[in-house]
N, C-alpha and C positions, 0 to 999 in steps of 0.2 A: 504494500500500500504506500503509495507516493502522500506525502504530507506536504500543503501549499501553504504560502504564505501570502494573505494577502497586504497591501499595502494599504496604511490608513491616511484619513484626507485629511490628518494635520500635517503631512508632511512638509518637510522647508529644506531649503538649503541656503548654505553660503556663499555657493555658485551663481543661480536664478537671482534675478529680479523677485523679492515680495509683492507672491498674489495671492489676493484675498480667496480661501478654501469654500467649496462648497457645503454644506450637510448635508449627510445621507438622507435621505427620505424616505419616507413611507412608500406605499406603493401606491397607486391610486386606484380607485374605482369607479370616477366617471370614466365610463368607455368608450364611450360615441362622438368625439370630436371630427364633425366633417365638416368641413370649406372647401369652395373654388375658387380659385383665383377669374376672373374676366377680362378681357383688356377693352380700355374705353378710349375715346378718342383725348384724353387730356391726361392719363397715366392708367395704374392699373387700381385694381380693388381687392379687396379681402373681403370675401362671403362668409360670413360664420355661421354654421348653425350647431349647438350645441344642446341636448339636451340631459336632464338628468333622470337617472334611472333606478337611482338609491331606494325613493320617498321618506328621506331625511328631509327634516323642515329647517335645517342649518340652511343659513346665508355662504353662496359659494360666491369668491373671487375671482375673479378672469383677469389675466394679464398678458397681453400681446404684443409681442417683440419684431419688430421686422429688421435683419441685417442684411446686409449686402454681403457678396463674394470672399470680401474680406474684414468680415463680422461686425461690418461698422453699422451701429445703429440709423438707420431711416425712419424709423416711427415706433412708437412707443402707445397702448391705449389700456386702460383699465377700466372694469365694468365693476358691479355686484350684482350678485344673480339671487333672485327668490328661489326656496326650493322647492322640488315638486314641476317645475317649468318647463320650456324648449324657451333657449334664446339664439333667436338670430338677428343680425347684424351685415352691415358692410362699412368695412373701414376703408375710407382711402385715404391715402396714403403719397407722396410726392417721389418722382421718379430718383434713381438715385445714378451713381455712375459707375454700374455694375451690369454684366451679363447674367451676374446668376442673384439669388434671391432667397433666403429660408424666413419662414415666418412662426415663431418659438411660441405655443398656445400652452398656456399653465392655468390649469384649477386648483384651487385651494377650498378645501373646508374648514370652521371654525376650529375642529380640532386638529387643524395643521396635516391631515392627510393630503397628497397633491398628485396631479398627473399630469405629463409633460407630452405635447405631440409636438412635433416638427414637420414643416411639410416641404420641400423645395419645387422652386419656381425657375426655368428658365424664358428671358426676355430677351427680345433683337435689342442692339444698343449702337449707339454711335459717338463717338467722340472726336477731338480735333483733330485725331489723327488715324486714327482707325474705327472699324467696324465691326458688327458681329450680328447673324442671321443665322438662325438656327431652324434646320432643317427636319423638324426632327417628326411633325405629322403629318398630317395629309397626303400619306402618299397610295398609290394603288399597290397591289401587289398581286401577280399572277404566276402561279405552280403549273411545270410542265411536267403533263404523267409520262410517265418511263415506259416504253415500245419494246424496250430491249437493243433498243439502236442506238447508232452513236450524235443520231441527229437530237435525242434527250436526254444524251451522257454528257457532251460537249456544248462548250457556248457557241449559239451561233447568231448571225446579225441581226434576226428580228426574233418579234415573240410571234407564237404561232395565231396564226392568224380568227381563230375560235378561243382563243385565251376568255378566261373570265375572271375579271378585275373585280379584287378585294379591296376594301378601305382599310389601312394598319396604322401602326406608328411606328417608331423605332425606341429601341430597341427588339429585334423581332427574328426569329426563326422559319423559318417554309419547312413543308413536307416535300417528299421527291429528290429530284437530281440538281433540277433546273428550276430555279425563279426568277423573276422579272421587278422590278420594283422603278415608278415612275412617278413622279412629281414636278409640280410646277412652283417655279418664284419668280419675285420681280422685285428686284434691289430698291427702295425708296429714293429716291432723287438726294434727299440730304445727310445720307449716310457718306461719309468718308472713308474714302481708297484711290487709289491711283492704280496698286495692283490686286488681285482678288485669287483667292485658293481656294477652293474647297478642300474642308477636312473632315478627314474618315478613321473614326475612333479606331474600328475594325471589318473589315469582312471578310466572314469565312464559308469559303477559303481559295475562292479564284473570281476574277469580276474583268467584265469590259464595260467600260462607263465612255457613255454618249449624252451630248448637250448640244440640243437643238438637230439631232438628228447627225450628228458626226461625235465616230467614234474620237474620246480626247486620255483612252487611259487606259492599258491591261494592268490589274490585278491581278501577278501571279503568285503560288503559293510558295515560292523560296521566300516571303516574306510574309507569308500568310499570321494574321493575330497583331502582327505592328501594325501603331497606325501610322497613316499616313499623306500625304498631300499632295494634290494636284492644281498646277496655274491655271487661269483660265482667263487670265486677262485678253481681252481682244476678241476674245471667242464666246463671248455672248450678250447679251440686248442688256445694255446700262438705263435703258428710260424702256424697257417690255418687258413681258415676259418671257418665260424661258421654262425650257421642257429638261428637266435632269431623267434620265433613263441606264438603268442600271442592268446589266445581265449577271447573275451570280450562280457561279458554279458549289455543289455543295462537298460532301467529305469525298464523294467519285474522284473529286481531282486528287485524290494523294494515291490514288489507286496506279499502279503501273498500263502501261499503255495496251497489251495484250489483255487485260483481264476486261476492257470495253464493249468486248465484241460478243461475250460472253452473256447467258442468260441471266445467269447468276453467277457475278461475279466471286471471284473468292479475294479475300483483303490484304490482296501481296501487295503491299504499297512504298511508295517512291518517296513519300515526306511520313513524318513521325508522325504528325497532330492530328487525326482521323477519328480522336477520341473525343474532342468538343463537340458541343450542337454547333450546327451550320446556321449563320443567317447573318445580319447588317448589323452595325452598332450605330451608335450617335454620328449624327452629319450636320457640320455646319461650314458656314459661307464669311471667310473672312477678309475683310480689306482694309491695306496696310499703305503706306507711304510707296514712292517711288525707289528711294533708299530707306533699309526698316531694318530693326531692331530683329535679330533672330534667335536664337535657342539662347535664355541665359539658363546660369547653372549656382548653385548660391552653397556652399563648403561650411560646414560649422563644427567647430571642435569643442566640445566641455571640457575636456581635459587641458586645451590650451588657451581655455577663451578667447577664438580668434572665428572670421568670419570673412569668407574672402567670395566676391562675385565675378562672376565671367559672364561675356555675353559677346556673342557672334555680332561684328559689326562690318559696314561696307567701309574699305580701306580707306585713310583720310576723315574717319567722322571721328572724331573723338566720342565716348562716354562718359557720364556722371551717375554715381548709384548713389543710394542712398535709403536706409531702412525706415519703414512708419510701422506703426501700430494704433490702430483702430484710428488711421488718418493723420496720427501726429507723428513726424519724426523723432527716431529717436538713435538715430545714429547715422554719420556721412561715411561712405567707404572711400578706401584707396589702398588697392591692392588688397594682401591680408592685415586687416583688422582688429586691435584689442579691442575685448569687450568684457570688461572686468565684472560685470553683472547684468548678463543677458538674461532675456526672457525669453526660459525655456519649454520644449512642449515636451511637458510629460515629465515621472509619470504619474502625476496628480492632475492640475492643470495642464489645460492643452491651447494654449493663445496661438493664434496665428500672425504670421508677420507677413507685411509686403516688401517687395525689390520691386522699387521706381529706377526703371532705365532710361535716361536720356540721351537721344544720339543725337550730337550739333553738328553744325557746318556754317563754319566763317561765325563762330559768335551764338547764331538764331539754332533754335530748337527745331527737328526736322521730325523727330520720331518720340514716342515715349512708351513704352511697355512696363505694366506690371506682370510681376509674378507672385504668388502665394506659395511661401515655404514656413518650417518650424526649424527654431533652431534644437538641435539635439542630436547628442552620438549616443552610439550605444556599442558597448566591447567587451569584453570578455577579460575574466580574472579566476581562473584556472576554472571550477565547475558552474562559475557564477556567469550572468547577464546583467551586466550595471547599467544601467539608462540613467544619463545626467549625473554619474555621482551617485549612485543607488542600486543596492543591489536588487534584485525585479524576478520575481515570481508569478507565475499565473498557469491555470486550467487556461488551455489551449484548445479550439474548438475545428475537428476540420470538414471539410467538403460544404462547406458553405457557398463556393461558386456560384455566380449565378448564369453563367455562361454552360451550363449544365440541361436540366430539369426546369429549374426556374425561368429560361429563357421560353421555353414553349410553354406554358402559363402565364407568361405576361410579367412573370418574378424580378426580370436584371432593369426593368423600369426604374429609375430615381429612388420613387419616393417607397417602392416594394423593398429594394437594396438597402435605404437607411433602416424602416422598419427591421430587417434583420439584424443588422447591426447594433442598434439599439437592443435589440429583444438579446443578443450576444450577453450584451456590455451590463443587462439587468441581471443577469444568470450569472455574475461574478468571473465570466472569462474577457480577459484582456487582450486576447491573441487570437490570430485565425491563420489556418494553414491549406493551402491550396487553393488558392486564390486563384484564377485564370479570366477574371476579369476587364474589361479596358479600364480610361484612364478615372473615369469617374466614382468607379466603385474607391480608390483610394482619393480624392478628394472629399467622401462623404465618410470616410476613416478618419482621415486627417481630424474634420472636425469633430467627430465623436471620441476621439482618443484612443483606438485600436490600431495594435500595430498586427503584422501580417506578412505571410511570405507569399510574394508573387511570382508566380509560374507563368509561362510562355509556351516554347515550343520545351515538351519535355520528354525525349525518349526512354521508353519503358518497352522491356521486353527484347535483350539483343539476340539480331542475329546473324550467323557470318554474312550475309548479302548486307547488312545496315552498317554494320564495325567497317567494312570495304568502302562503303558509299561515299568518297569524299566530297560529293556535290551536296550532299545531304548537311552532312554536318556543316560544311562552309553557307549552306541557307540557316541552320539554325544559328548560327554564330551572329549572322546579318538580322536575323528577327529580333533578338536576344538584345544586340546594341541598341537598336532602332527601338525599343520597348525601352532600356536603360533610357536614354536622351528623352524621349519623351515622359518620362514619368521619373527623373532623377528627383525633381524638388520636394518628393512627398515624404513627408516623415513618417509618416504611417508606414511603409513597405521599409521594413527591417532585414529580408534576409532575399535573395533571386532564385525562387525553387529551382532547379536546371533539369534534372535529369530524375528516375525511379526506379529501382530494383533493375539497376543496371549489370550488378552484379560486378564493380569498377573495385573493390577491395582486393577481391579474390582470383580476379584474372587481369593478367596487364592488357590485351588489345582492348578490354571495355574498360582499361583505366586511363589509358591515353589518351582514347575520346574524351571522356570525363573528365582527366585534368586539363586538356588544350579548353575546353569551354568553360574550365569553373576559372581559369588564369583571365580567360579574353575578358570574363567578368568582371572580376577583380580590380584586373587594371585599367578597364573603364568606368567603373565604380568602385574604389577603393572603401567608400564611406560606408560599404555594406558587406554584410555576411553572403556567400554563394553557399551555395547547399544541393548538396546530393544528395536527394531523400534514399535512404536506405542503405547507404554506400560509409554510415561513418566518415571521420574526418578527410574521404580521400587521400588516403598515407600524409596527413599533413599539410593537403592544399586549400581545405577551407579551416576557418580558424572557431568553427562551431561543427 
């Protein structure tokens, strides 16, 4: 019997910035918080309707919170509620300067019993210098039934012409081989961009994407699960609309080429990740400067209190960083940084910070990007996990994925993935393991305070045709970085699942693979643990 330790919430340190500790609380029992957000022509709203189901004649509290992206307060509203009632409401509320949106709904009873719902909102947004359109409903979707040919195994240029077009959203799955998924937008005149991408959290696991009727993208599977970005500047209607149309191949692509012709295929495949659901993740539409701010990366050390930003720029701009919290500065960088009392996430408190990038030329400001990160390391001292200065214990909770089961129910949606999460973090576990999610599932960690190992492309099961394959593993190494870079800043992903019952201890050809992928990690990510599930420390190349 393993004995845990949990951590209590007077915790403090001499490291951290003093923040004020929560109480544990009760749990609650009004159950029925529902709202929708609506959008109006002069900002958005908050619908509330709430009702209680006790028949307690206690006076309950309502308290609603609305933050931004980067938890900065936008509105604030308190009621009291009779009991016995349904109360509904709509708050509005004044736009903020955020793409994303949580709105924190707390009831309290007189004797201090409460219950906490959170819900997340995402909103198109524009600012001086860039944009953001989020792509993420109204789209059709149409399933090609499988003939046994290769004309519904393979992607081909149109959809079949008797197709029957579903309404979806995304995050979403198909049945079959073959789907089709199509949507229309039209960029608002006063959004700002000079140039425009569309971005593709995920899709799995092969795609050729067409706008306005020409092909502008293959999606192949040596990168399949990364996400990634395509331009599109020039190539579509800035004052119309516009037709995005999507073809996506499902797990058939990782199949080898001979098995297509077959009735029933048998699952000798060519790429490792055949084990996810098949389908689309989060799609949105952004625009940026002519010269623009690209990938930053933000380094924090507790051990050395220091804090150091990089940020991909166009040669000849200079950059300015500079750290805020909840909007206020609180630190200038240059280079690596002392920061003799940083505010850190975790693992009691979990504050989020922003990285304000500004890229100038000749003087004037041309570009500006935020980023949201936490500062925190986390390392090892011989059987222990220290976060910030702390030794760290917890029940570990796995297959929580929602890139699984959950996806074809409707589960990897926003606001279904926090509810998990939450319902986690009330069951006393602090950790999740097997995470195979896109980028969103660890920004709704982030804020919640759970940390997690994120897995990618993860080969399980060797065999001499897979150990040989050197195209194979050189695609996992390219998905693996491409997943690193995009989701380096979250503090929540503590460790890079890699690989599973590789069997990399006991025989060197499956250690070789194993350690060439757990080093490429490493040294592109130095600030986190790689991890071979089942393989032990790989003779010493990961350091958990």
């Amino acid at each position: 019997r393993r004995r845990h330790t949990r951590l209590v919430s007077d915790w403090s340190s001499d490291v951290c910035s003093s923040i004020p500790q929560k109480h544990v609380e009760k749990k609650a029992w009004v159950r029925d918080i529902r709202y929708s957000f609506e959008k109006t022509v002069f900002g958005e709203e908050l619908k509330l309707h709430l009702k209680n189901r006790t028949g307690s004649k206690q006076t309950l509290n309502l308290e609603v919170k609305i933050v931004d992206f980067f938890r900065i307060p936008v509105a604030e509203f308190r009621e009291k509620i009779e009991a016995g009632r349904s109360f509904a409401k709509t708050f509005h509320y004044p736009r903020g300067t955020s793409d994303q949106y949580r709105a924190i709904l707390k009831v309290t009873d007189s004797d201090g019993n409460s219950q906490e719902e959170v819900f997340p909102y995402l909103r198109d947004w524009t600012g001086a210098f860039r944009s953001k359109l989020w792509l993420n409903d109204n789209w059709q979707t149409a399933s090609v039934k499988d003939d046994g040919t290769r004309k519904t195994r393979t992607l081909q240029p149109l959809p079949p012409a008797d197709s029957v077009w579903k309404l979806t959203s995304l995050p979403v799955d198909f049945p079959n081989h073959i789907a089709w998924f199509k949507r229309e937008f039209t960029v608002p005149e006063n959004f700002a961009g000079t140039r425009w991408f569309l971005h593709f959290d995920r899709i799995a696991y092969e795609a050729d994407l067409y706008l306005n009727g020409k092909k502008i993208h293959h999606y192949g599977t040596e990168v399949s699960l990364a996400p990634f970005d395509v331009e599109i500047t020039g190539r579509f209607n800035r004052k119309g609309p516009n037709t995005l149309l999507l073809a996506v191949r499902g797990k058939i692509a990782s199949l080898v080429d001979s098995e297509l012709d077959k009735k029933n295929p048998n699952w000798n495949r060519k790429n490792f990740h055949a084990y996810l659901y098949q389908g689309v993740s989060e799609i949105s539409l952004l625009g940026v400067p002519e010269k623009f701010i690209g990938d930053a990366k933000v380094t924090t050390s507790c051990r050395n209190r220091t804090i150091e930003a990089q940020a991909d720029a166009p040669e000849g701009f200079p950059v300015e960083n500079r750290v805020l919290h909840l909007g206020r500065e609180v630190l200038k960088l240059k280079g690596r940084t002392k920061w003799n009392h940083p505010i850190c996430w975790g693992p009691v408190e979990f504050p989020l910070l922003q990285l304000e990038t500004v890229l100038k030329k000749d003087g004037k400001t041309v570009d500006i990007q935020n980023t949201r990160f936490g500062f925190r390391e986390i390392w090892t001292e011989g059987m222990n996990l220290v976060w910030n200065g702390k030794v760290f214990r917890s029940p570990a909770r796995p297959f929580m994925s929602s890139w699984g089961w959950f996806l074809h129910v409707g589960g990897a949606r926003r606001k279904a993935v926090l509810d998990r999460i939450r319902m986690v973090k009330s069951l006393g576990n602090n950790m999740l393991r097997h995470i195979y999610d896109g980028g969103y599932f660890a920004e709704l960690a982030d804020e919640e305070g759970l940390i997690y190992a994120q897995g990618n492309i993860t080969p399980a099961g060797p065999s001499a045709e897979m150990l040989a394959n050197e195209e194979l593993w050189r695609h996992k190494t390219a998905s693996d970085l491409a997943a690193i870079r995009a989701r380096i800043n979250h503090p929540s992903i503590f460790t890079w699942y890699l690989s599973n019952e590789m069997f990399a201890f006991s025989n060197r050809p499956n250690f070789k693979r194993i350690r060439d992928a757990v080093r490429a990690v490493r040294k592109a990510d130095p600030t986190r643990f790689a991890e071979a599930g089942c393989d032990l420390d790989v003779h010493g190349e990961t350091a958990i």
